[in-house]
C-alpha positions in Angstrom: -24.7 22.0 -16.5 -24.1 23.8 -13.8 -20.3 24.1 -12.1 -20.9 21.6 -8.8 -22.4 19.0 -10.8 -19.5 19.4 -13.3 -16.8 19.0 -10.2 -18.8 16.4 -8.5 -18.5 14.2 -12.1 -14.6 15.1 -12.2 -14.4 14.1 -8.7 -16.3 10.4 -9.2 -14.1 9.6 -12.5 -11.3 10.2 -10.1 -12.4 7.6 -7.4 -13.2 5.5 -11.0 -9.5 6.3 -12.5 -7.6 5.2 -9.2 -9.9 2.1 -8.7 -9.4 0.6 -12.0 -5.5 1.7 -12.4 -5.3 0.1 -9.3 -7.2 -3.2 -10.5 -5.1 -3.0 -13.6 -1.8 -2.7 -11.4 -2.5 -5.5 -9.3 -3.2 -7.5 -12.6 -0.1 -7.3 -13.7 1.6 -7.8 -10.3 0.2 -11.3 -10.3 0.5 -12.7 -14.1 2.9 -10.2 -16.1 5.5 -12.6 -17.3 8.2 -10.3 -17.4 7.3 -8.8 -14.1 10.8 -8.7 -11.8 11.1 -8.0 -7.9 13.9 -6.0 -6.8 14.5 -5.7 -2.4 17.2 -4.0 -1.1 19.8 -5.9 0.3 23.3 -5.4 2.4 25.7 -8.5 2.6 27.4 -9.6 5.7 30.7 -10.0 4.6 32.7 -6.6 3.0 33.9 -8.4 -0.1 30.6 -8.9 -1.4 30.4 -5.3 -1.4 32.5 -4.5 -4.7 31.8 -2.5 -8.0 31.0 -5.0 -10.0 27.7 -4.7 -12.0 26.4 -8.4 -10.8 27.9 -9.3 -7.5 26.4 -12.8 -7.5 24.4 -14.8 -9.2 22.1 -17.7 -7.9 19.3 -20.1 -8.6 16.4 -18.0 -9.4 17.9 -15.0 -8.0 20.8 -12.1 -8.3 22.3 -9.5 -6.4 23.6 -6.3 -8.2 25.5 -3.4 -7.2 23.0 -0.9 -7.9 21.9 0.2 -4.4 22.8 -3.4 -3.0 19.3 -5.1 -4.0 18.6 -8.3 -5.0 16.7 -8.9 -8.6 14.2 -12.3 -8.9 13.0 -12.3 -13.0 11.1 -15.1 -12.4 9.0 -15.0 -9.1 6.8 -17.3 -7.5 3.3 -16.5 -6.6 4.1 -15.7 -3.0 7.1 -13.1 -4.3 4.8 -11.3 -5.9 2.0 -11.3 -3.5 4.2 -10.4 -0.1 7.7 -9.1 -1.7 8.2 -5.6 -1.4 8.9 -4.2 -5.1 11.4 -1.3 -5.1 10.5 -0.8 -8.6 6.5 -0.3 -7.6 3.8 -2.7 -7.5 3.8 -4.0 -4.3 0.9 -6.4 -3.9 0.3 -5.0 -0.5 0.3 -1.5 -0.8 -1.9 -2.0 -3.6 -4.7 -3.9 -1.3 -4.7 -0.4 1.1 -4.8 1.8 -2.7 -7.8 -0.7 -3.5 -9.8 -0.7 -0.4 -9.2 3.0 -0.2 -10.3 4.0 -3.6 -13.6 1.9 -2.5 -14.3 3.9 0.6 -13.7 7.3 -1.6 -16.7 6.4 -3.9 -18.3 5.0 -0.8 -18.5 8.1 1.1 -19.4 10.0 -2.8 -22.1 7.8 -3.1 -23.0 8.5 0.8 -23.3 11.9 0.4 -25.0 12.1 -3.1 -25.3 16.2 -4.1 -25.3 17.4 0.1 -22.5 18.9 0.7 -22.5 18.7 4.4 -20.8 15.9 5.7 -22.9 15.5 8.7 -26.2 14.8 6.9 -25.4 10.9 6.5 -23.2 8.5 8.5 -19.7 8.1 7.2 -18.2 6.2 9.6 -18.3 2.8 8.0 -16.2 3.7 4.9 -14.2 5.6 7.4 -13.4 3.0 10.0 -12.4 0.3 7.2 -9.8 3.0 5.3 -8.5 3.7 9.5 -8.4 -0.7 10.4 -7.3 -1.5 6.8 -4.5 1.0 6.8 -3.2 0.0 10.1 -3.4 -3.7 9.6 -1.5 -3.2 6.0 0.8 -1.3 8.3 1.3 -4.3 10.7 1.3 -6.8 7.8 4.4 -4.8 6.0 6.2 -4.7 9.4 5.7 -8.8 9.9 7.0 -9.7 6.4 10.1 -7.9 7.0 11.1 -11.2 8.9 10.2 -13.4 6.6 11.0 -12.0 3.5 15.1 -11.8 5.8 14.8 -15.7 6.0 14.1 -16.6 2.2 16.8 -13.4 1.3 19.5 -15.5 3.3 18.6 -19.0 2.2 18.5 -17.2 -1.3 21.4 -15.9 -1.0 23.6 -18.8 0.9 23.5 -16.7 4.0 25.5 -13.8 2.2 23.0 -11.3 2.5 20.3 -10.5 4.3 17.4 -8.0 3.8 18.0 -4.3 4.3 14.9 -2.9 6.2 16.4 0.7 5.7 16.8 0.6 2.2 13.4 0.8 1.2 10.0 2.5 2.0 9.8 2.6 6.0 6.0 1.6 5.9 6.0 3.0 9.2 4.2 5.6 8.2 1.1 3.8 7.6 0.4 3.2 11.6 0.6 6.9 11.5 -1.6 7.7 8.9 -4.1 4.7 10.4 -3.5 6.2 13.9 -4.6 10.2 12.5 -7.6 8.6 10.5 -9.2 6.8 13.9 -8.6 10.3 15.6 -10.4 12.0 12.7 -13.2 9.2 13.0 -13.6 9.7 16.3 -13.8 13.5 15.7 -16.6 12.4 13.0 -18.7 10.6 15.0 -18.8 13.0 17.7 -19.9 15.9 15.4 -22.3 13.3 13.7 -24.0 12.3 17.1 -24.5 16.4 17.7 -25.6 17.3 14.7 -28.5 14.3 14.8 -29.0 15.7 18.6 -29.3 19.1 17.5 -31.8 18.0 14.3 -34.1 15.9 16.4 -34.8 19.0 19.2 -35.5 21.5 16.1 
């Protein structure tokens, strides 16, 4: 077999690996039983601030001193699909590692054994990695709000969520801003390259 076909093999079982770890994540995000959400948190009154190893403990709910964040054991459906999960698998983030692992084997499938990128249109996988990357961005600054509300009712109105002490998913309105620029880039050089085949 010769070396391409070998590469191009390792480089689908990749897409393959990412797509169903990611299934296999999400699976357990949504029914593991002993699955546990833990958001940063930072209290509005100093005392609550002490070294003890469980600051306070509530209904379904309990702050702890490690890094201020609050622990839920038992979450509902709607903690684990919109709760940001300091300890990973965050039902969000997963949806953009989903969708993008799709448009990977998309664009593998698009371009088959030619190596040139410009030979077939790639701008539908493309665009949906760019608009589902900014909207996941969008969607992760919304629920900041929200998730603050249920903290405080939580919580009594002791604490409220701490934006700063986790992931900024800010980052993801740059990455979706860079990947329209490349699209746009990509189309352009598509559209010249078909020019440029049909006067040949």
């Amino acid at each position: 077999m010769k070396k391409w076909q070998i590469t191009t093999w390792y480089v689908y079982l990749m897409g393959l690996a990412l797509l169903v770890s990611n299934v296999m994540a999400m699976y357990d995000t949504l029914f593991k039983d002993d699955y546990t959400i833990t958001s940063p948190v930072k209290a509005y009154l100093y005392q609550h601030r002490i070294n003890n190893i469980e600051l306070e403990q509530y209904q379904n709910a309990s702050v702890v001193q490690s890094q201020t964040v609050i622990k839920i054991e038992h979450p509902t459906i709607w903690q684990r699909i919109f709760w940001p999960n300091t300890n990973g698998g965050d039902f969000i983030i997963q949806q953009l590692y989903f969708v993008s692992s799709i448009c990977f084997l998309w664009i593998l499938v698009l371009l088959k054994n030619h190596y040139n990128p410009f030979v077939t249109n790639l701008s539908k996988p493309l665009s949906i990695a760019a608009f589902t990357t900014m909207i996941i961005a969008i969607i992760c600054e919304v629920r900041k709000h929200f998730i603050n509300s249920e903290i405080e009712q939580l919580t009594r109105d002791n604490f409220s969520y701490d934006k700063y002490g986790n992931w900024n998913y800010s980052y993801l309105i740059w990455a979706g801003i860079f990947l329209l620029i490349v699209l746009n880039w990509y189309q352009k050089a598509y559209n010249l390259q078909e020019e440029q085949d049909l006067t040949i």
